[in-house]
GUMARMI-734872 format. One line per field, with one value per residue: residue in three letters; x, y, z of N, C-alpha, C in turn. Coordinates in nm, 3 decimals, padded with zeros to 5 digits. Layout:
res ALA / ...
neast X / ...
nnorth Y / ...
nup Z / ...
caeast X / ...
canorth Y / ...
caup Z / ...
ceast X / ...
cnorth Y / ...
cup Z / ...
//
This chain:
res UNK / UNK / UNK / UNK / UNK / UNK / UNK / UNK / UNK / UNK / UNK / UNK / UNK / UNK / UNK / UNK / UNK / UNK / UNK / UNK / UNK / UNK / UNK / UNK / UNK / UNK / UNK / UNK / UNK / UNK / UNK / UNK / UNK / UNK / UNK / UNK / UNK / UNK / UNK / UNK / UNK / UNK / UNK / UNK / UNK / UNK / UNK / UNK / UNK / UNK / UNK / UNK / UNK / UNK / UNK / UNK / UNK / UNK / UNK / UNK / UNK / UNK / UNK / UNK / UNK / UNK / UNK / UNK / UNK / UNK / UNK / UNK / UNK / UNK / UNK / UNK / UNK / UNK / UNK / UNK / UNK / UNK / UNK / UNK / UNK / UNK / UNK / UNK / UNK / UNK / UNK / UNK / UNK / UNK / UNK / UNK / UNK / UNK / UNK / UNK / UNK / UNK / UNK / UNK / UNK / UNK / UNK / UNK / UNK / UNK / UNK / UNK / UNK / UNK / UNK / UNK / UNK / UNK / UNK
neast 01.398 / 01.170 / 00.908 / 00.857 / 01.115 / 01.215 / 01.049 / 01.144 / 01.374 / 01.368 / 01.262 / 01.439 / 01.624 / 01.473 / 01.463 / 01.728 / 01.770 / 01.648 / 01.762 / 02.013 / 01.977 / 01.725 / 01.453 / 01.295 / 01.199 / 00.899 / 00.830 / 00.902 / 01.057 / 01.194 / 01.351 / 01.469 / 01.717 / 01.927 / 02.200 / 02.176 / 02.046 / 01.789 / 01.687 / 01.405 / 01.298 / 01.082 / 00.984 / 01.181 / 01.336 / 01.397 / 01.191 / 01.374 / 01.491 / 01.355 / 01.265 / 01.538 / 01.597 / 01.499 / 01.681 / 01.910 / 02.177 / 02.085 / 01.959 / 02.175 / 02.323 / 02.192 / 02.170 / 02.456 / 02.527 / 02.317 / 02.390 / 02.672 / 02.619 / 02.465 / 02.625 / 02.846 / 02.681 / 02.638 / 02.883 / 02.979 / 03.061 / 02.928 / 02.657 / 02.658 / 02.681 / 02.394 / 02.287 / 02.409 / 02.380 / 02.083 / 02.082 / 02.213 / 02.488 / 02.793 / 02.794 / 02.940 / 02.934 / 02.809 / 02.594 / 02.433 / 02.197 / 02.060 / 01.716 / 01.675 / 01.465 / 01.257 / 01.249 / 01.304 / 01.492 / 01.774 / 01.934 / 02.113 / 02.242 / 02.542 / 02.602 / 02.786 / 02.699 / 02.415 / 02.105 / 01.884 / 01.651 / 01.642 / 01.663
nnorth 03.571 / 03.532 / 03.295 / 03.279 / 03.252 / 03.020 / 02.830 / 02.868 / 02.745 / 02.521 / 02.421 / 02.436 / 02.216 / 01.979 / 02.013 / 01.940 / 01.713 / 01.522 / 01.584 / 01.499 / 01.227 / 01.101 / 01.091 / 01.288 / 01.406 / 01.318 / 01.487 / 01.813 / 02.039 / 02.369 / 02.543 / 02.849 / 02.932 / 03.126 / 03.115 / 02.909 / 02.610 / 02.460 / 02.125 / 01.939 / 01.591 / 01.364 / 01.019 / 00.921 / 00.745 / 00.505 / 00.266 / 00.015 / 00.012 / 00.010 / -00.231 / -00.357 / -00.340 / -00.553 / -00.718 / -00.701 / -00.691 / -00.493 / -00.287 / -00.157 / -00.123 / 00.044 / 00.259 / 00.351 / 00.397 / 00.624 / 00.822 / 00.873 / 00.954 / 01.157 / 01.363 / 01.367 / 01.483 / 01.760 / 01.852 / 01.963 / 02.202 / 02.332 / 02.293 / 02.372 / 02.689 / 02.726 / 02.719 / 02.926 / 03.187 / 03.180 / 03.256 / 03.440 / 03.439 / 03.223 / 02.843 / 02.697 / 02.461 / 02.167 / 01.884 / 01.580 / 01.324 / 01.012 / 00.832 / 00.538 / 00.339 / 00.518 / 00.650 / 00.901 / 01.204 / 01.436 / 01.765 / 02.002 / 02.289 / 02.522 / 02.820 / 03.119 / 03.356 / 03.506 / 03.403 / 03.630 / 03.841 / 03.891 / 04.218
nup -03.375 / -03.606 / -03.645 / -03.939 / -04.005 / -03.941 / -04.037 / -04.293 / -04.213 / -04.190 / -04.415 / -04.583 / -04.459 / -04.512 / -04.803 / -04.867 / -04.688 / -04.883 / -05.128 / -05.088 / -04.960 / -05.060 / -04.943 / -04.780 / -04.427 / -04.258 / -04.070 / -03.966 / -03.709 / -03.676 / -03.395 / -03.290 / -03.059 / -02.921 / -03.053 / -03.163 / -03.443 / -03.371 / -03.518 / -03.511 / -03.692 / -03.796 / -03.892 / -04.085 / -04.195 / -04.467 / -04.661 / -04.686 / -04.527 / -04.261 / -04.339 / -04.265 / -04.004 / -03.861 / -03.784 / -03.494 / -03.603 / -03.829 / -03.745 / -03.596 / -03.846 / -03.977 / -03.779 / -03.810 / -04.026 / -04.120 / -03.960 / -04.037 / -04.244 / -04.251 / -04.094 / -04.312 / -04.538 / -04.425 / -04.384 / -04.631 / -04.853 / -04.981 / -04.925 / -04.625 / -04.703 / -04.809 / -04.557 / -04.402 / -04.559 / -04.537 / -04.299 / -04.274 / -04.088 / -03.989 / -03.968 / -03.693 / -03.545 / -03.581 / -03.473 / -03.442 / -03.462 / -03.431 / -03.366 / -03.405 / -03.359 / -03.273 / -03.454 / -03.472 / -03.562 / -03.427 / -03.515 / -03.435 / -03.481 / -03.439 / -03.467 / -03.545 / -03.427 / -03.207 / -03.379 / -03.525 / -03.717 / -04.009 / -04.119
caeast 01.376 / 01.013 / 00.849 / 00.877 / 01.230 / 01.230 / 00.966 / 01.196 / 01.505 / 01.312 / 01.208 / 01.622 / 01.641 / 01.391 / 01.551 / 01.900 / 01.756 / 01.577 / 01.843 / 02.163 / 01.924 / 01.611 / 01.348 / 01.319 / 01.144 / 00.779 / 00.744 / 01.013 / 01.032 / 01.277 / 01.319 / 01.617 / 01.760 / 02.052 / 02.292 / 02.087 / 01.905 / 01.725 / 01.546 / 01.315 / 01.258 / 01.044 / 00.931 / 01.321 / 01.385 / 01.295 / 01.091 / 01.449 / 01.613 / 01.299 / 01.351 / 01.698 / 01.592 / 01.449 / 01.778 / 02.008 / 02.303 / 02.087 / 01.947 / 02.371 / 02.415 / 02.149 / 02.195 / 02.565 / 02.526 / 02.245 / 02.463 / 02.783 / 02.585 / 02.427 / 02.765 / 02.914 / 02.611 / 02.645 / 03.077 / 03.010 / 03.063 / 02.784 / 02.539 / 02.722 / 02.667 / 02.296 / 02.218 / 02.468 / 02.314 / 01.982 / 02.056 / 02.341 / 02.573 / 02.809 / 02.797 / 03.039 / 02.958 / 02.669 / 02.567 / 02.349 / 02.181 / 01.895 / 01.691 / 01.592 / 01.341 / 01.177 / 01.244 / 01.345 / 01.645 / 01.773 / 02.041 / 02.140 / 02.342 / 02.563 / 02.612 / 02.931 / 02.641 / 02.285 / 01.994 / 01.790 / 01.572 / 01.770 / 01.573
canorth 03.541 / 03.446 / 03.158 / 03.242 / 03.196 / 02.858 / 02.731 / 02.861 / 02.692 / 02.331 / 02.369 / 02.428 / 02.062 / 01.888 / 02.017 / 01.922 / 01.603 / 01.450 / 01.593 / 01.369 / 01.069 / 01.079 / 01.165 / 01.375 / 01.372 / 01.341 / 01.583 / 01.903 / 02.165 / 02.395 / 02.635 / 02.920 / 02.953 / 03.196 / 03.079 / 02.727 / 02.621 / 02.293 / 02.048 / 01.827 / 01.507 / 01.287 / 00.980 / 00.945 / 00.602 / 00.442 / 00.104 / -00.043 / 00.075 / -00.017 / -00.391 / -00.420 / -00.317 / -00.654 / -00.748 / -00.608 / -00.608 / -00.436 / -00.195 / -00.111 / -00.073 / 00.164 / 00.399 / 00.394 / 00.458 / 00.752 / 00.910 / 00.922 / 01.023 / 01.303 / 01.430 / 01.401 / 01.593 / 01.876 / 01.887 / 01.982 / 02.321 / 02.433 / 02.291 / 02.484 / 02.754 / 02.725 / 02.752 / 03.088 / 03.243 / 03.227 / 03.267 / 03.570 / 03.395 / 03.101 / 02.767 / 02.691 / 02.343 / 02.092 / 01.786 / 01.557 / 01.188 / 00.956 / 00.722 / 00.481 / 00.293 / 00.612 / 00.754 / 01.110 / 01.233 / 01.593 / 01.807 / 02.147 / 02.375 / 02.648 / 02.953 / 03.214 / 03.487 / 03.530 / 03.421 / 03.791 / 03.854 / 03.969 / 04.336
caup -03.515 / -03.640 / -03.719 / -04.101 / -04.074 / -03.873 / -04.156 / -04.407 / -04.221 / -04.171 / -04.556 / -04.643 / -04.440 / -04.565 / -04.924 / -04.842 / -04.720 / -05.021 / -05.236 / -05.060 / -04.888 / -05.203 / -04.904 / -04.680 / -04.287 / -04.314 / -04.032 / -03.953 / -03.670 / -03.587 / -03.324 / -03.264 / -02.923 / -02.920 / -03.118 / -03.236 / -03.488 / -03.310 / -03.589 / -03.482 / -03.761 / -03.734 / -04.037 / -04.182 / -04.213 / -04.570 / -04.674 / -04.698 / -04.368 / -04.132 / -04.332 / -04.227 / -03.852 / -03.799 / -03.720 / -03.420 / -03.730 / -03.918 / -03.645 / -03.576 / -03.995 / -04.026 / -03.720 / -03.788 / -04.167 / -04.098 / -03.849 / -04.055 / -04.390 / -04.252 / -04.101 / -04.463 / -04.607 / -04.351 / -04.418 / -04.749 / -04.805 / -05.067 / -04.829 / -04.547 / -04.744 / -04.822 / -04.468 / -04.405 / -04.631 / -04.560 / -04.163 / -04.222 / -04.012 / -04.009 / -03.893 / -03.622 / -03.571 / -03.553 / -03.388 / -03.560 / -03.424 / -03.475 / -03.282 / -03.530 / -03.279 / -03.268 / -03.594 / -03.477 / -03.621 / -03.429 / -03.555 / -03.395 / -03.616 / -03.395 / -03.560 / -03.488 / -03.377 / -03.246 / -03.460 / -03.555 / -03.787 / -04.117 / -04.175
ceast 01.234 / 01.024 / 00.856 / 01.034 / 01.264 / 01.137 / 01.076 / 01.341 / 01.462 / 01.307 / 01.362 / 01.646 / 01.605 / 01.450 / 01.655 / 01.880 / 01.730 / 01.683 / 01.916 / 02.083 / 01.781 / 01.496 / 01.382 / 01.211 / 01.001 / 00.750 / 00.885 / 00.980 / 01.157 / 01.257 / 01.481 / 01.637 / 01.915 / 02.147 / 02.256 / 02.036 / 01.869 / 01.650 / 01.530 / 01.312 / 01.207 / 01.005 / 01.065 / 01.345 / 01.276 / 01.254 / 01.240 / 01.541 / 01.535 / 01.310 / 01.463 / 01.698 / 01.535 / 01.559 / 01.892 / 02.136 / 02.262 / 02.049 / 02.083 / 02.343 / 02.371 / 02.144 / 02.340 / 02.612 / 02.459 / 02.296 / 02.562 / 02.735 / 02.560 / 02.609 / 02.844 / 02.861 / 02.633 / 02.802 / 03.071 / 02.957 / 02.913 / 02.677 / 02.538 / 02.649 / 02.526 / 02.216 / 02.266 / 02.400 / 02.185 / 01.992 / 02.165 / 02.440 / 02.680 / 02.846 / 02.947 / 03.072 / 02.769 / 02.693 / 02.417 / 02.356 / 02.045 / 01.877 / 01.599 / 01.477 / 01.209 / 01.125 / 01.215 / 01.489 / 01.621 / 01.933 / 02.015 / 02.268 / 02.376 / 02.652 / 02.680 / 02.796 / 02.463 / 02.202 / 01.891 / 01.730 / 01.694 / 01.623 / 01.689
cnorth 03.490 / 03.332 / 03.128 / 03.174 / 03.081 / 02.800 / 02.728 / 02.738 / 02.521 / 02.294 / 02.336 / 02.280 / 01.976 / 01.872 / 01.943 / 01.749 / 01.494 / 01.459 / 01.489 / 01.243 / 00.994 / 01.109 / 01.202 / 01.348 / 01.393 / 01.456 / 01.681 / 01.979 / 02.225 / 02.505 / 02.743 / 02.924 / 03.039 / 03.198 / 02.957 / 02.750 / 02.492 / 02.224 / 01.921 / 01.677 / 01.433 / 01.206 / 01.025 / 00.855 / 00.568 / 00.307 / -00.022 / -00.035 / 00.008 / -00.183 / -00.448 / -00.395 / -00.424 / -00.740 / -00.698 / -00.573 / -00.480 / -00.272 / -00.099 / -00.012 / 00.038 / 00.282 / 00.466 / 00.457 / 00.620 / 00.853 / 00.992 / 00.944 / 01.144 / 01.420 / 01.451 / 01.506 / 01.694 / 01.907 / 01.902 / 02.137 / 02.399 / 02.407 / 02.357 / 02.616 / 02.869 / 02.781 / 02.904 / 03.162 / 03.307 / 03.269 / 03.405 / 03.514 / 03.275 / 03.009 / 02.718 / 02.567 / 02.271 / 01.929 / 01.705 / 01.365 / 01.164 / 00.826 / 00.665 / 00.380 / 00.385 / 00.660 / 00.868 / 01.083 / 01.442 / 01.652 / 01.965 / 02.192 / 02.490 / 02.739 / 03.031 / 03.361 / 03.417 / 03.510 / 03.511 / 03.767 / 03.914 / 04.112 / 04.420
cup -03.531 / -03.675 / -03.846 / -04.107 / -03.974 / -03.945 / -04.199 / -04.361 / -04.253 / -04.325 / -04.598 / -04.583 / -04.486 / -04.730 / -04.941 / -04.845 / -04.790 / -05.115 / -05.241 / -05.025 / -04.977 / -05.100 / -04.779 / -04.497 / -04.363 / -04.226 / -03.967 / -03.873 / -03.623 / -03.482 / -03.273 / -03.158 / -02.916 / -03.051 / -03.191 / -03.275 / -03.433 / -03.461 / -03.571 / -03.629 / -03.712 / -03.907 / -04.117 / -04.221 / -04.372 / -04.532 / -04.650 / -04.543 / -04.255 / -04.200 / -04.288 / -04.127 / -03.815 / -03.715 / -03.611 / -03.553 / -03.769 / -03.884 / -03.635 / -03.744 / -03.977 / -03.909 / -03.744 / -03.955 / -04.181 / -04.056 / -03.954 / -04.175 / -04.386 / -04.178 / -04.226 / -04.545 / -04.535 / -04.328 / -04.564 / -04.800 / -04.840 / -04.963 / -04.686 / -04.578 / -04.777 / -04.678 / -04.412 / -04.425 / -04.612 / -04.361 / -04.177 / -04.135 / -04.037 / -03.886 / -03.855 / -03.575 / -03.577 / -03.543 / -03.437 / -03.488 / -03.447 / -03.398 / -03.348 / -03.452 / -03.339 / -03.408 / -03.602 / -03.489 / -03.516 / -03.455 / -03.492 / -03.502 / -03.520 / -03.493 / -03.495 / -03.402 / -03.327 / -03.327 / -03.464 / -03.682 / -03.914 / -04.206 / -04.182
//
């Protein structure tokens, strides 16, 4: 699959993300591998999330809130849907964590087929 369509998929994240969480990663890459889509995040955490990391609580709230939000946004079908769509295929499952130290977030998305080019 090209590079256009691993922009286009990172842009569909970055979308998705801002929509359900109000912003999105400051920096996105993905990359296909068979059946994966890999995306990189990096710059996810807001002004309010890295304040409440001063505390181990608050460290816990917000990896365990991040975690189980983005699993909610990615179980919902239309957004399911969005990514199908633009990949021809569907998703079969995905796997989705963040290392709020760091502030990379990566999510793989497996897909029932091969990632190809759609010509």
């Amino acid at each position: 699959m090209s590079r256009n369509m691993e922009h286009q998929f990172s842009m569909l994240v970055r979308e998705i993300r801002k929509e359900f969480v109000g912003n999105g990663p400051k920096e996105i890459s993905t990359r296909f591998i068979g059946s994966w889509a890999v995306s990189e995040m990096k710059g996810n955490l807001t002004n309010i999330e890295k304040f409440m990391m001063n505390s181990k609580d608050g460290e816990k709230m917000v990896h365990e809130a991040r975690t189980e939000f983005v699993k909610k946004i990615y179980n919902d079908k239309g957004v399911r849907q969005r990514f199908e769509e633009l990949m021809g295929a569907n998703i079969v499952r995905i796997f989705s964590d963040i290392d709020i130290e760091a502030d990379i977030a990566m999510t793989v998305f497996v897909f029932d087929k091969p990632l190809h080019s759609k010509e």
